[in-house]
TIMITI-76945 format. One record per atom (N, C-alpha, C): atom name; y, x, z. Coordinates in steps of 0.2 Angstrom, whole numbers, always signed. Layout:
N
REC  atom  yy  xx  zz
REC  CA  Y  X  Z
...
This chain:
233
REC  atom  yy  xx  zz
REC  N  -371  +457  +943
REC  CA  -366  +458  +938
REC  C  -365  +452  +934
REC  N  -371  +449  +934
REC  CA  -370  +441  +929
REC  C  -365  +438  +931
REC  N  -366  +434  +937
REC  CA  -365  +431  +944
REC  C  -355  +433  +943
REC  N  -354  +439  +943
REC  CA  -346  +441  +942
REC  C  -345  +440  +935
REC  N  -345  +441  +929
REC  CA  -345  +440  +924
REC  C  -345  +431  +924
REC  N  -348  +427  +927
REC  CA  -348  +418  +925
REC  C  -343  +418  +930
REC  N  -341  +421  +936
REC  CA  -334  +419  +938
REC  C  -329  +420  +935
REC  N  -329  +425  +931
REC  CA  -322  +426  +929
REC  C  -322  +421  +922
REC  N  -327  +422  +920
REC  CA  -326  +415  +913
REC  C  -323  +409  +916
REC  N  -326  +406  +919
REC  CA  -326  +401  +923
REC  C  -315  +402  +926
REC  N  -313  +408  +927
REC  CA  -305  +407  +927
REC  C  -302  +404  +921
REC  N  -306  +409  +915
REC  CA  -303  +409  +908
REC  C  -301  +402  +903
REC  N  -306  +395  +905
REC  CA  -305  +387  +904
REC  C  -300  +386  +901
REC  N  -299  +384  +895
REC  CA  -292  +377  +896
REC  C  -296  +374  +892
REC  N  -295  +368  +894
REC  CA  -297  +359  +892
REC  C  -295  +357  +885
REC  N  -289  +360  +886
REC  CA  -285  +359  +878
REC  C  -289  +363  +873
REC  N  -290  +371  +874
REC  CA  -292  +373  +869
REC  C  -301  +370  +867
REC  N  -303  +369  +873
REC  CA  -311  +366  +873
REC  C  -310  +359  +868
REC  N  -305  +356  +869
REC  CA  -304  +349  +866
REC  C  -307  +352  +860
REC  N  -300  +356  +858
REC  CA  -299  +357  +849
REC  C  -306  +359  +848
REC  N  -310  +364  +851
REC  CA  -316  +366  +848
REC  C  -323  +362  +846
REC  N  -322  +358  +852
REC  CA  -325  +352  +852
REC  C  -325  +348  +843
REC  N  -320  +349  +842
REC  CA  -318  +344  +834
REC  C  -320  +349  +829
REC  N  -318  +356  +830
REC  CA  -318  +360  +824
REC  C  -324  +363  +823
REC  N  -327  +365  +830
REC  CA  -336  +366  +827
REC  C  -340  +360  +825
REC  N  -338  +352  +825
REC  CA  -342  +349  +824
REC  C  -348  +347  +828
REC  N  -345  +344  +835
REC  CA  -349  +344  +839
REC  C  -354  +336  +838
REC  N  -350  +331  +835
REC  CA  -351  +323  +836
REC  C  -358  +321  +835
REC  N  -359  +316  +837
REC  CA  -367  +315  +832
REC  C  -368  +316  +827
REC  N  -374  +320  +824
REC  CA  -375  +320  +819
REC  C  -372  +324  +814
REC  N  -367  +328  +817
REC  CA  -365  +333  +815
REC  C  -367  +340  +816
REC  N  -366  +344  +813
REC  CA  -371  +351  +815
REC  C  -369  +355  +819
REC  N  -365  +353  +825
REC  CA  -367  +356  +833
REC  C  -366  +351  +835
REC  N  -370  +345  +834
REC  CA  -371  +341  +838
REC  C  -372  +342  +845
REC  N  -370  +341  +851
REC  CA  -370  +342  +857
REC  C  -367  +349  +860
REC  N  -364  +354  +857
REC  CA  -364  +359  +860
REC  C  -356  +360  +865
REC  N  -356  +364  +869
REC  CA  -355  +361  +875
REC  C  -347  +369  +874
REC  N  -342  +365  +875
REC  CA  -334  +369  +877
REC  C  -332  +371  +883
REC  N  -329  +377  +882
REC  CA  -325  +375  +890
REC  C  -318  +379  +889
REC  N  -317  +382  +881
REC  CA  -311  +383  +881
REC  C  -308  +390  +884
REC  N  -313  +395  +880
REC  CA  -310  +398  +880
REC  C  -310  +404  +873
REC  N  -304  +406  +869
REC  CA  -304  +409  +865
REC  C  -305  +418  +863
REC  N  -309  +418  +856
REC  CA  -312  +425  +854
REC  C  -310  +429  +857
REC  N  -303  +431  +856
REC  CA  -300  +437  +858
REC  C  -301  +439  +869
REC  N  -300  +434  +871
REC  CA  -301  +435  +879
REC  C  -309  +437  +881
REC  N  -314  +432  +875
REC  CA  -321  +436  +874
REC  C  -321  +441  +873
REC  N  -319  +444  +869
REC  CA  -319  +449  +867
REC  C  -320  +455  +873
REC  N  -314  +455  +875
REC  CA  -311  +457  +881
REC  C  -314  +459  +885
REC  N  -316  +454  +888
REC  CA  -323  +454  +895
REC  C  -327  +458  +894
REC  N  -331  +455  +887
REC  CA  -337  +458  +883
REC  C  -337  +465  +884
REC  N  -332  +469  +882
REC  CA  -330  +475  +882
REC  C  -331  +479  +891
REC  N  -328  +475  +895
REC  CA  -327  +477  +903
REC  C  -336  +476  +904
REC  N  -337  +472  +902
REC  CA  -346  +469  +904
REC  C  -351  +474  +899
REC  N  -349  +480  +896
REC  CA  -353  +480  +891
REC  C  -361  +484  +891
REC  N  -361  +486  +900
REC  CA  -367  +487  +902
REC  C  -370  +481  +909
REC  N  -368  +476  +904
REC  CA  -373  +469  +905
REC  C  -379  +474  +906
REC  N  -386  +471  +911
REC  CA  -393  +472  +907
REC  C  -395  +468  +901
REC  N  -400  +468  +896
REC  CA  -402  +465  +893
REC  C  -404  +459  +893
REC  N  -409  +458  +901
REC  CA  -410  +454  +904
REC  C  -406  +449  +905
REC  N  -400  +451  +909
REC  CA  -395  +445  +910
REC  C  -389  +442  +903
REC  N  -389  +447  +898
REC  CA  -387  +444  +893
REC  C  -391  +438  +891
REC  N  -397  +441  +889
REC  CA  -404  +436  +885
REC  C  -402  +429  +892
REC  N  -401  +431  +897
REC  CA  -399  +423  +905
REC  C  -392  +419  +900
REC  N  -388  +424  +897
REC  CA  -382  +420  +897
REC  C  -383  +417  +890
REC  N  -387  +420  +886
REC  CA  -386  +417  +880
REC  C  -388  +411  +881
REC  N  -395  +408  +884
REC  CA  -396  +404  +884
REC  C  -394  +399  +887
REC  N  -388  +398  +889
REC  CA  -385  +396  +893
REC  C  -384  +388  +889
REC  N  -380  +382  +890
REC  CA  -378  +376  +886
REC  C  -372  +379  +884
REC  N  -368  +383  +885
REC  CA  -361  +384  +885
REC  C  -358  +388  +880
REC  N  -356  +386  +874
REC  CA  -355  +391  +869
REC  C  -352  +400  +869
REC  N  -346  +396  +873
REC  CA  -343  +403  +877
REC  C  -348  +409  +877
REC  N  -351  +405  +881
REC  CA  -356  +409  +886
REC  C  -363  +414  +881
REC  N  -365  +408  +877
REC  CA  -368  +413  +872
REC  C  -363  +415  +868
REC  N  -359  +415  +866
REC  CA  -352  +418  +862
REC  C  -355  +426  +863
REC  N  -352  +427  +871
REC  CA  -350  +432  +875
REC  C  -357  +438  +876
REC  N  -363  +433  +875
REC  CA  -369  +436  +876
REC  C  -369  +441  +873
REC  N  -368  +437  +866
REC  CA  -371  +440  +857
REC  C  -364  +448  +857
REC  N  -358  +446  +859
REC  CA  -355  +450  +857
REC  C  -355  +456  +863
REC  N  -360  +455  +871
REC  CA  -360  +461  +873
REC  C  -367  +465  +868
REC  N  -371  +462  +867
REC  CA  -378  +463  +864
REC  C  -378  +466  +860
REC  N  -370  +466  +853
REC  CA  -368  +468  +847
REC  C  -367  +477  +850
REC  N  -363  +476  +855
REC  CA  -363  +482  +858
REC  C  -367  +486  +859
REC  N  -374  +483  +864
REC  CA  -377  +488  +867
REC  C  -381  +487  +860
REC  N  -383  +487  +856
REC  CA  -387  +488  +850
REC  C  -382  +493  +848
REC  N  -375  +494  +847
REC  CA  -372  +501  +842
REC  C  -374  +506  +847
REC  N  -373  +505  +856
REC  CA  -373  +509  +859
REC  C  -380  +513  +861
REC  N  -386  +507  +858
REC  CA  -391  +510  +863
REC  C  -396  +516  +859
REC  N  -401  +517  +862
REC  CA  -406  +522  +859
REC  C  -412  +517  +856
REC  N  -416  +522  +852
REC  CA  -421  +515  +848
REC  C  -424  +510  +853
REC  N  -427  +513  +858
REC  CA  -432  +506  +862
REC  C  -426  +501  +864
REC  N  -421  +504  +865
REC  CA  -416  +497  +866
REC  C  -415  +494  +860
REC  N  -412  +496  +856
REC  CA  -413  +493  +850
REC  C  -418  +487  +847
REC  N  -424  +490  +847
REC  CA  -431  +487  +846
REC  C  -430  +480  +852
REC  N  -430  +481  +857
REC  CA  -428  +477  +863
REC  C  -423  +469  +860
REC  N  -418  +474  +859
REC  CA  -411  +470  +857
REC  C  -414  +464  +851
REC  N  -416  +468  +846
REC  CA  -418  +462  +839
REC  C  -424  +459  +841
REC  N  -430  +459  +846
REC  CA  -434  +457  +847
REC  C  -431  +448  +852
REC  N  -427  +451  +855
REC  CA  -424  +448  +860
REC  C  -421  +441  +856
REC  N  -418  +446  +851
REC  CA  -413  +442  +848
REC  C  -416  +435  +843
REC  N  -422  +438  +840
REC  CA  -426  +435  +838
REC  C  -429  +427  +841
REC  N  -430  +429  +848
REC  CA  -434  +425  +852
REC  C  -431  +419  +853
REC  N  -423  +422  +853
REC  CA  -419  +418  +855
REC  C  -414  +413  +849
REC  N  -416  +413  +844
REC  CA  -411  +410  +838
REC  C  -412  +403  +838
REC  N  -415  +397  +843
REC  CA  -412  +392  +844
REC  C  -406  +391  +849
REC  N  -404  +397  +851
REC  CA  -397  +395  +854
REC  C  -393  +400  +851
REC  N  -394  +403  +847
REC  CA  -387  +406  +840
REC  C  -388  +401  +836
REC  N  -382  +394  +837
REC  CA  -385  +389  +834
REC  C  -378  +386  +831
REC  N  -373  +392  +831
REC  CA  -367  +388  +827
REC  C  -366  +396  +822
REC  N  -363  +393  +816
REC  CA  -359  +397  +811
REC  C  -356  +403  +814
REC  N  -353  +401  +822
REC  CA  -349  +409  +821
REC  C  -352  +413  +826
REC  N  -358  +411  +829
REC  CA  -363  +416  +834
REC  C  -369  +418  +827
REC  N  -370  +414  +823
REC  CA  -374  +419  +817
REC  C  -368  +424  +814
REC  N  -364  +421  +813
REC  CA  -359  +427  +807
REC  C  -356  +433  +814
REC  N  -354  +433  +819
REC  CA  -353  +439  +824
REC  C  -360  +444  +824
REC  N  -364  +441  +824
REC  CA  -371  +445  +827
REC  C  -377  +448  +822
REC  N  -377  +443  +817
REC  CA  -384  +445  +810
REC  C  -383  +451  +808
REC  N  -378  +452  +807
REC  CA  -378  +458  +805
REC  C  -379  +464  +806
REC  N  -375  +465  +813
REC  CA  -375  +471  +819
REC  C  -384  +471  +821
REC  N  -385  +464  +822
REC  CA  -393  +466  +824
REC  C  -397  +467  +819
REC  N  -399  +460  +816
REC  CA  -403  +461  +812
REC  C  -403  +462  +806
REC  N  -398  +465  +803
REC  CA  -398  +467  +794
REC  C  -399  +476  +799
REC  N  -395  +477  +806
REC  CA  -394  +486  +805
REC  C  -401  +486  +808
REC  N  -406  +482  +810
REC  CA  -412  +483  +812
REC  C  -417  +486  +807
REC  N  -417  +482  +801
REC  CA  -420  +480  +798
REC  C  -418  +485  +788
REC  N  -414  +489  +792
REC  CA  -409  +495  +787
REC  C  -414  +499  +783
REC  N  -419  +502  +787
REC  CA  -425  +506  +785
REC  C  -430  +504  +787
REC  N  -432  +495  +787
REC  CA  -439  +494  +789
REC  C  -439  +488  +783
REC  N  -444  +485  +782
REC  CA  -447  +480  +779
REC  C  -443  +475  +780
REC  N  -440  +469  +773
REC  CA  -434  +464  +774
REC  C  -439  +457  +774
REC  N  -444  +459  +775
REC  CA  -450  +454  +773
REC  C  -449  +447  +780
REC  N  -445  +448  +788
REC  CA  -443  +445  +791
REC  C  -437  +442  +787
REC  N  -434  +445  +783
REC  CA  -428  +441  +781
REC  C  -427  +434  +777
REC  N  -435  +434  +774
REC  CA  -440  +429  +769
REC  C  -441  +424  +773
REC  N  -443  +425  +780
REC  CA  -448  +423  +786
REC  C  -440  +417  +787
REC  N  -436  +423  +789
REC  CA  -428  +417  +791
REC  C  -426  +412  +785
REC  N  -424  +416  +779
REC  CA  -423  +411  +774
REC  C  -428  +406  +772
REC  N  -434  +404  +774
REC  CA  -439  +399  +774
REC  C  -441  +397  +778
REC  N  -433  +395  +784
REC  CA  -436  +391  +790
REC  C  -432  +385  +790
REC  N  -436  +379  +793
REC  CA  -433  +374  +794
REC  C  -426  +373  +797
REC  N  -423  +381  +800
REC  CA  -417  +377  +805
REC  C  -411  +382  +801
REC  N  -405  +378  +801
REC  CA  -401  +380  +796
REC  C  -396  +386  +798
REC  N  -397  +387  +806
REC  CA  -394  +395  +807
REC  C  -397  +399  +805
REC  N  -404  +398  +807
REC  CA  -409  +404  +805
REC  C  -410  +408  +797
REC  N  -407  +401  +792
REC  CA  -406  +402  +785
REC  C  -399  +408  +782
REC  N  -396  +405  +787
REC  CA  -389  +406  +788
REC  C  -391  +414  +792
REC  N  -394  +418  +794
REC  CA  -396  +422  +799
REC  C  -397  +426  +793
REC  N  -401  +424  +788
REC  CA  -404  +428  +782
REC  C  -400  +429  +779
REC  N  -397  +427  +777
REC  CA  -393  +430  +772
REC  C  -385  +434  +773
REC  N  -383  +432  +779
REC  CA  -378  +434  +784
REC  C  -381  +441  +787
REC  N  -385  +442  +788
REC  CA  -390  +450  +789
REC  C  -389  +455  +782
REC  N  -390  +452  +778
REC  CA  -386  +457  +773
REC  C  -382  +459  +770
REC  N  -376  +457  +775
REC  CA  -370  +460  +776
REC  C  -370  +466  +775
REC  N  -373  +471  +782
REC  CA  -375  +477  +783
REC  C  -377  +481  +777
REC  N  -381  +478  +772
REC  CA  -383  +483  +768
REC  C  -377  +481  +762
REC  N  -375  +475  +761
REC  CA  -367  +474  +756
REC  C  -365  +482  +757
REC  N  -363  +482  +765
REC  CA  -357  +486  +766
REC  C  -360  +494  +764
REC  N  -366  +496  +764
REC  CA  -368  +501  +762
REC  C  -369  +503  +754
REC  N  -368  +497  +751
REC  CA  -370  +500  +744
REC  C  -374  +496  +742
REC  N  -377  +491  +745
REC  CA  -385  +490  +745
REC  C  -385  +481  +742
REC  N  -388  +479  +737
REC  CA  -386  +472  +735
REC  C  -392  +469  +733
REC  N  -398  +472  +732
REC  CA  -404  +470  +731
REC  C  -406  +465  +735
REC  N  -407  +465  +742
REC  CA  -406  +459  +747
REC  C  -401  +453  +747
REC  N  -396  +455  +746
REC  CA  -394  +449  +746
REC  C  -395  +444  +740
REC  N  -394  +446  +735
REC  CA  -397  +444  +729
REC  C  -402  +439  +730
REC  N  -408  +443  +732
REC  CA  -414  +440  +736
REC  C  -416  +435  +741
REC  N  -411  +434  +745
REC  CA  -411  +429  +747
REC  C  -405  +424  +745
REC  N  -400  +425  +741
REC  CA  -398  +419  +736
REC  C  -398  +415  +733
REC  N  -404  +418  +731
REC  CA  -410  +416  +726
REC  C  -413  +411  +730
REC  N  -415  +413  +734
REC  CA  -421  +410  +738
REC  C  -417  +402  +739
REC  N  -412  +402  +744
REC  CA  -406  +397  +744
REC  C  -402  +394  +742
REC  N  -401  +395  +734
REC  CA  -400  +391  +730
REC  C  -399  +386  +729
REC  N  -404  +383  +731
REC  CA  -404  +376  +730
REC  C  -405  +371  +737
REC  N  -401  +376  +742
REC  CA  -403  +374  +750
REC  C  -399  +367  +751
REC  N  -399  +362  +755
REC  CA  -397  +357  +754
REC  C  -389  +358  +761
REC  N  -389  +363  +764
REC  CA  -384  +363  +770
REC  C  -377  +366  +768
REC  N  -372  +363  +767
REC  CA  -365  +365  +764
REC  C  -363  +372  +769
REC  N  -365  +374  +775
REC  CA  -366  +380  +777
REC  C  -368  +385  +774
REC  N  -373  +384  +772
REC  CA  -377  +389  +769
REC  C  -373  +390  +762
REC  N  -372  +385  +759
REC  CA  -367  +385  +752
REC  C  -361  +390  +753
REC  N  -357  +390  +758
REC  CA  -353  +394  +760
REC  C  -356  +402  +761
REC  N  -361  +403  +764
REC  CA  -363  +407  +768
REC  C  -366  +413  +761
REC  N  -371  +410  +757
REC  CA  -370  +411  +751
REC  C  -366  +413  +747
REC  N  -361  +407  +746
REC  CA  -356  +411  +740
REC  C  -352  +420  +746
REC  N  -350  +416  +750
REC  CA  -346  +425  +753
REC  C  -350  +429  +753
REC  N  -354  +431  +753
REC  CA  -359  +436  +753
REC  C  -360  +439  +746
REC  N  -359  +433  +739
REC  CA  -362  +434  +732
REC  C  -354  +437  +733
REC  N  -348  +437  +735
REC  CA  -340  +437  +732
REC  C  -339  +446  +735
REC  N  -344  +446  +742
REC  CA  -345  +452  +746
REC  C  -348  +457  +741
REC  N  -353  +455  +738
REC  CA  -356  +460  +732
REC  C  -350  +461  +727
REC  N  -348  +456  +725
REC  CA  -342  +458  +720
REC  C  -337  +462  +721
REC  N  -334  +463  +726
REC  CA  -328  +467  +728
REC  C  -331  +474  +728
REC  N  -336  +474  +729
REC  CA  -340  +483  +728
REC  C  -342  +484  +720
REC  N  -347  +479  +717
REC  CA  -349  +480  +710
REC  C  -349  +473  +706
REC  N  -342  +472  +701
REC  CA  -342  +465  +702
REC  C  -347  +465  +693
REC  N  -349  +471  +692
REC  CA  -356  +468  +687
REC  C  -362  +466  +690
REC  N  -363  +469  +697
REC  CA  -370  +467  +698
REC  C  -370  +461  +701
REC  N  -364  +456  +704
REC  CA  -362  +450  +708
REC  C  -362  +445  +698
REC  N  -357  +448  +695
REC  CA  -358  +445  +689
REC  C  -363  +443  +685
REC  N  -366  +447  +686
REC  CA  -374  +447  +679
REC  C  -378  +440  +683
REC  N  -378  +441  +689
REC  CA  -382  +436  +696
REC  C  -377  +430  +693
REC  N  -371  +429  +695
REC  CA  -369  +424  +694
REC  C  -368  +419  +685
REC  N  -370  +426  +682
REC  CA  -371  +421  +675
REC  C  -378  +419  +673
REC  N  -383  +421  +677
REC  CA  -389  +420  +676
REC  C  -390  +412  +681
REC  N  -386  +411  +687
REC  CA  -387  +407  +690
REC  C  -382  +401  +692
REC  N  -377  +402  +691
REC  CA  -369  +397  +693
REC  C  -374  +391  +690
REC  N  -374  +388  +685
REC  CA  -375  +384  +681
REC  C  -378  +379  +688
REC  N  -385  +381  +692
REC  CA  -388  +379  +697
REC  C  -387  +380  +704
REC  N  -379  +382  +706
REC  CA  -376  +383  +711
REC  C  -373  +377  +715
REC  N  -375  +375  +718
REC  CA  -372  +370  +722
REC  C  -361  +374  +722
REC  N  -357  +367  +719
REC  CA  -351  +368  +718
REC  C  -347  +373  +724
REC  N  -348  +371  +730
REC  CA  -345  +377  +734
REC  C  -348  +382  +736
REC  N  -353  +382  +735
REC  CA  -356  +391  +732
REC  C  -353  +397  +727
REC  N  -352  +390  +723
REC  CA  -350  +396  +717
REC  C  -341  +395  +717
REC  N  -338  +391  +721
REC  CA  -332  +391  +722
REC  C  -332  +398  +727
REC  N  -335  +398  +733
REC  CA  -335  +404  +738
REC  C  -336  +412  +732
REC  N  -341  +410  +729
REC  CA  -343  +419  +724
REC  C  -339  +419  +721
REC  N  -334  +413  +717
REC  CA  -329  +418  +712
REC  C  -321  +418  +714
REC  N  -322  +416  +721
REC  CA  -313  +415  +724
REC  C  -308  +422  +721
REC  N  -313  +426  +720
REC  CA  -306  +432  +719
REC  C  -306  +436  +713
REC  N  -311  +431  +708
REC  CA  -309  +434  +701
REC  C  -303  +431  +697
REC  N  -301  +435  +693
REC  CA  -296  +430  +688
REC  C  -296  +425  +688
REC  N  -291  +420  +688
REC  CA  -291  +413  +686
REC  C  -295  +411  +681
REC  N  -294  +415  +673
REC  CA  -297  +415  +668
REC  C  -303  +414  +670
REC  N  -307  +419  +671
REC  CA  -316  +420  +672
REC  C  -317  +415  +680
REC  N  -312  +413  +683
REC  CA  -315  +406  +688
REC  C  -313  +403  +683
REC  N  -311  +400  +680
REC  CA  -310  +392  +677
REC  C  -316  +392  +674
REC  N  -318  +397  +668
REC  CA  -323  +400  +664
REC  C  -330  +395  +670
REC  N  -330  +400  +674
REC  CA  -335  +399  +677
REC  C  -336  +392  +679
REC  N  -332  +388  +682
REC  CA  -331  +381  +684
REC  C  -332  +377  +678
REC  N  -328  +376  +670
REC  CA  -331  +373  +667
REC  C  -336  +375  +663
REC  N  -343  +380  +666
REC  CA  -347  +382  +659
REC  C  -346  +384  +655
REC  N  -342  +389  +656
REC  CA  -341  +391  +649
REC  C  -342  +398  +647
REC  N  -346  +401  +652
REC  CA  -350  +408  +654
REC  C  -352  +410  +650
């Protein structure tokens, strides 16, 4: 099943689109997907497959994420998103364990922001967030970005006390990813409860790296963003 799945990616290529991604994920040196590897093909044709493939085993998922090919992990994560809504708990358990193992190759912004959540925020719904502390305190900037991107799932439910908690935590993170990553999340709380995103935010903005707190107040009043931009909280 792998083996047919990598043939038919391998149709879906264009050069031109790999070019552009090449530039827009930031592959050059020294930039933050430094080396990761194109072949040009786009989300929605992912999607697609993913869905035709969506009893991958786990096993050959876990073969493909590893793969050097973005595409390829792309498509892992998003059949994986899958068989984690579809499966029963030991796959489940399976899935985020897996998924875990493997977070040196969920190593671009938009294979953490497809994934963190499905997996590890709905793993982690009614068990201990104490792994979420473990990612917000690691040296590599997906994994940060994993943290706090995982508490999507409880935003969506009601649920704000974690995110809070890891905003906290990365406040003062030094990666403009995670500044961004941050603030949408704090602007996420807001759209549901914009006292309990506000009260955080006037306790905190002052010590907000600038595109943080540009991301958390993008969709308040003009008034209450200028307020907030120059200080005047």
């Amino acid at each position: 099943m792998l083996a047919r799945l990598r043939r038919e990616l391998k149709t879906l290529t264009d050069p031109q689109v790999a070019a552009h991604s090449q530039r827009f994920f930031k592959t050059g040196p020294g930039q933050y997907g430094e080396g990761d590897q194109f072949i040009g093909i786009r989300v929605p044709a992912l999607r697609r497959l993913a869905r035709r493939y969506e009893d991958l085993p786990i096993d050959q998922a876990e073969s493909l994420l590893r793969s050097k090919i973005h595409e390829y992990r792309q498509i892992a994560l998003f059949i994986l998103v899958g068989r984690y809504r579809r499966g029963n708990a030991a796959e489940r358990a399976e899935i985020y364990k897996r998924y875990l193992r493997n977070t040196a190759h969920i190593n671009n912004w938009d294979l953490v922001d497809a994934s963190a959540e499905h997996i590890v925020g709905a793993w982690l719904q009614n068990r201990s967030r104490k792994p979420l502390i473990q990612l917000a305190a690691s040296g590599s900037l997906w994994e940060r970005r994993m943290a706090v991107l995982a508490t999507f799932h409880f935003i969506k439910k009601g649920e704000f006390e974690e995110t809070l908690r890891i905003a906290k935590l990365l406040i003062n993170d030094r990666e403009d990813l995670i500044h961004k990553a941050v603030g949408w999340m704090l602007r996420e709380v807001g759209k549901r409860s914009a006292a309990t995103a506000g009260a955080f935010l006037r306790r905190h903005y002052r010590a907000m790296p600038r595109t943080m707190l540009r991301y958390a107040i993008e969709k308040l009043p003009e008034t209450q963003r200028q307020a907030f931009l120059k200080g005047q909280v």
